[in-house]
N, C-alpha and C positions, 0 to 999 in steps of 0.2 A: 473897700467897703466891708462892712462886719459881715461875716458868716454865721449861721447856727451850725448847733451840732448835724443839722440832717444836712447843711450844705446851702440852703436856701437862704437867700440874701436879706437879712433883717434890718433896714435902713427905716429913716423918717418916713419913706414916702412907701413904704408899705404896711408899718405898724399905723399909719394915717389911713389905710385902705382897709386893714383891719375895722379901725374904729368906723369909718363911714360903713362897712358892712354891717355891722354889730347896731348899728345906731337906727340902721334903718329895716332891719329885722323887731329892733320893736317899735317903730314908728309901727309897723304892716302887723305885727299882733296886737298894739293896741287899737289900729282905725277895727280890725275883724271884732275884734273884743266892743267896740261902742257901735260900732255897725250890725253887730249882734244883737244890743240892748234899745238902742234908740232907732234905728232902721236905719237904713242908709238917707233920705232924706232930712233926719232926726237928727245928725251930726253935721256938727260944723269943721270946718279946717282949723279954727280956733280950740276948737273942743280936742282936736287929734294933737295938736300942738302943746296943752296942758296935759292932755295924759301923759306923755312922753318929756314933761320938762322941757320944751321950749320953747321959743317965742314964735310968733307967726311967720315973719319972714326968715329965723334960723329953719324954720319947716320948709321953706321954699329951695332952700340948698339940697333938701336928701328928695323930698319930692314934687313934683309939679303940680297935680292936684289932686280930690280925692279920686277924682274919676280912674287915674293912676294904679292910685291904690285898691278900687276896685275891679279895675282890670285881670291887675295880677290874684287878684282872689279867685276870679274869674277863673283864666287860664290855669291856677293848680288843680282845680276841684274840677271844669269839664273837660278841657283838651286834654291833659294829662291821661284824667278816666279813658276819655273816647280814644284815644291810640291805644290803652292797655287793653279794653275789651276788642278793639278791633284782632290785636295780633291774637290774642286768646280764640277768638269766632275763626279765626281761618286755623288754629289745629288739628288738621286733619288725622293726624294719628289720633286722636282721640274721638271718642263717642261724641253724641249731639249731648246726653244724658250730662257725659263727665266734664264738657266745655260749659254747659252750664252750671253743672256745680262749684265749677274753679270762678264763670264769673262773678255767679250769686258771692260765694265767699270772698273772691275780692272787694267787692262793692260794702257789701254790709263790716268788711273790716273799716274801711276808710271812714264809712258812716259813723260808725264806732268813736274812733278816733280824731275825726271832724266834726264831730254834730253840729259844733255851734257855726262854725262854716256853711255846711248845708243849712242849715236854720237861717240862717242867715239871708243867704240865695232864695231859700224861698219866702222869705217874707219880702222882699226887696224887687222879686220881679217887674213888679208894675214902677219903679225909680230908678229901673235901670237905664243909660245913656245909650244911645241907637246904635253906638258900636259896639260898645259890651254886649247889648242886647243881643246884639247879631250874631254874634258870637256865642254867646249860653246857649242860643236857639241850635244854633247849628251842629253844637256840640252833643246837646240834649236830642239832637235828631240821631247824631251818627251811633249814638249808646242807643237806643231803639232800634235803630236798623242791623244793627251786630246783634242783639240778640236776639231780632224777629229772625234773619240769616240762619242763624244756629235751628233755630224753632222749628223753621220751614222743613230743614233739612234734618231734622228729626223725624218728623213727620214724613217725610217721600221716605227713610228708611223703615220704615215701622217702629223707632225706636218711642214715638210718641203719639198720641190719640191724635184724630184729625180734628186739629183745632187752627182758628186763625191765628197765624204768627203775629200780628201785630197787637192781637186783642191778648192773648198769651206773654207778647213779652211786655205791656202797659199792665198787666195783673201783676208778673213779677216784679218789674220795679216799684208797684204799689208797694210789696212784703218789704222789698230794702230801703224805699225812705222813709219808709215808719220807724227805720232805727234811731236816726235822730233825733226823734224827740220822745221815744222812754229809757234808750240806752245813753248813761254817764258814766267817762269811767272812771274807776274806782268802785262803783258800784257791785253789788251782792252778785250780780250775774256777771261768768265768767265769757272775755269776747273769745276766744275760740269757740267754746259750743257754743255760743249764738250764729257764730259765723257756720258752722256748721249743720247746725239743726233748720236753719234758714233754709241754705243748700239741700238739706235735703226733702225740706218742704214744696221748694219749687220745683224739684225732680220730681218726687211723687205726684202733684199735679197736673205731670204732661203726660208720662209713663204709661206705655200701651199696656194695657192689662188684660190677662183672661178673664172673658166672659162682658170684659166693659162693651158696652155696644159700638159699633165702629161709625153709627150716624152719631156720633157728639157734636153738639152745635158749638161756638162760641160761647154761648152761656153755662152752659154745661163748663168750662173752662174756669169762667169766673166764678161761679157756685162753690167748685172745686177749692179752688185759691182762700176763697173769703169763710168755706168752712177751714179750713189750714188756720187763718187768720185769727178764727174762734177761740181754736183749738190752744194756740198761743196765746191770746190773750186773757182765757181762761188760768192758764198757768201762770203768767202774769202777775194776773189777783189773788192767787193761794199764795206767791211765793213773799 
């Protein structure tokens, strides 16, 4: 059997695995690509089969159906997220402060560089298939609970005002899926300092402060957050 230079066995049957890999990575960015524009109800298996050049039934050899393909959308954008912020929420070397700003900044990178994915998911919620379903829900739970976790325990230290952690971390996730849909890139705004100045918007909203009163309610929490929100979108519109 042929060798290449690195050693590794280049025969038919894996320059043939190549190409079924290769073939069905863009089957999966064009279904995300028309799943983006037309919703996921909006598209046909027909429709994914002419974006990608081929016939209905050659679509049946790389995939089974869309639901398939939506799956796997699925699984890269929440499972993936929810195990990175889970191991991130348990850093115990680190501050509550600094676990949040590493999650804030990871989330709002991927948002960045996913938008139309995220867009996507959320426009489709209501047409997703009871497994998938099940799944985004659960995923979408465990990224709340990772960062109500971090919040909480913010809070018992004094690193942050006493605020509900659940209502605290459904205000920060409000800040990072609003990336989505004004952040493209290429675009005049650089993703690092967005990624950044995010982070440390949602720091500054939790952060116990002299002289802040220590009855802070919940809303006081959101007030906080949605003036941050102003504050950016203000900037926004000058820039």
């Amino acid at each position: 059997m042929e060798e290449t230079k690195s050693g590794t066995a280049d025969g038919p049957e894996e320059r043939a695995g190549v190409r079924r890999g290769l073939v069905q990575q863009e089957i999966y960015e064009q279904a995300t690509r028309l799943f983006a524009q037309r919703g996921y109800a909006g598209t046909s298996f027909q429709d994914i089969a002419s974006a990608v050049g081929l016939t209905r039934p050659a679509l049946y050899h790389y995939v089974k159906s869309k639901d398939e393909l939506l799956a796997k959308l699925v699984a890269e954008i929440t499972v993936v997220a929810a195990a990175d912020l889970a191991a991130l929420a348990e850093r115990e070397d680190l501050s509550a402060a600094d676990r949040i700003r590493q999650i804030v900044r990871l989330m709002v990178r991927r948002q960045g560089e996913q938008g139309e994915r995220f867009r996507l998911l959320l426009r489709s919620e209501a047409d997703l298939p009871d497994e998938v379903a099940s799944s985004y829900e659960e995923n979408r739970k465990a990224v709340l609970n990772s960062l109500s976790h971090v919040i909480e325990q913010g809070v018992a230290r004094g690193e942050f005002r006493p605020v509900t952690p659940a209502v605290a971390a459904l205000g920060t996730l409000g800040i990072v899926n609003w990336v989505a849909w004004w952040y493209h890139p290429g675009s005049h705004f650089d993703l690092d300092s967005v990624c950044a100045e995010l982070a440390d918007m949602a720091v500054h909203g939790l952060v116990a402060e002299a002289g802040r009163s220590a009855s802070a309610t919940p809303l006081d929490a959101v007030r906080g957050l949605r003036r941050e929100i102003d504050r950016l979108e203000g900037l926004l519109k000058k820039a």
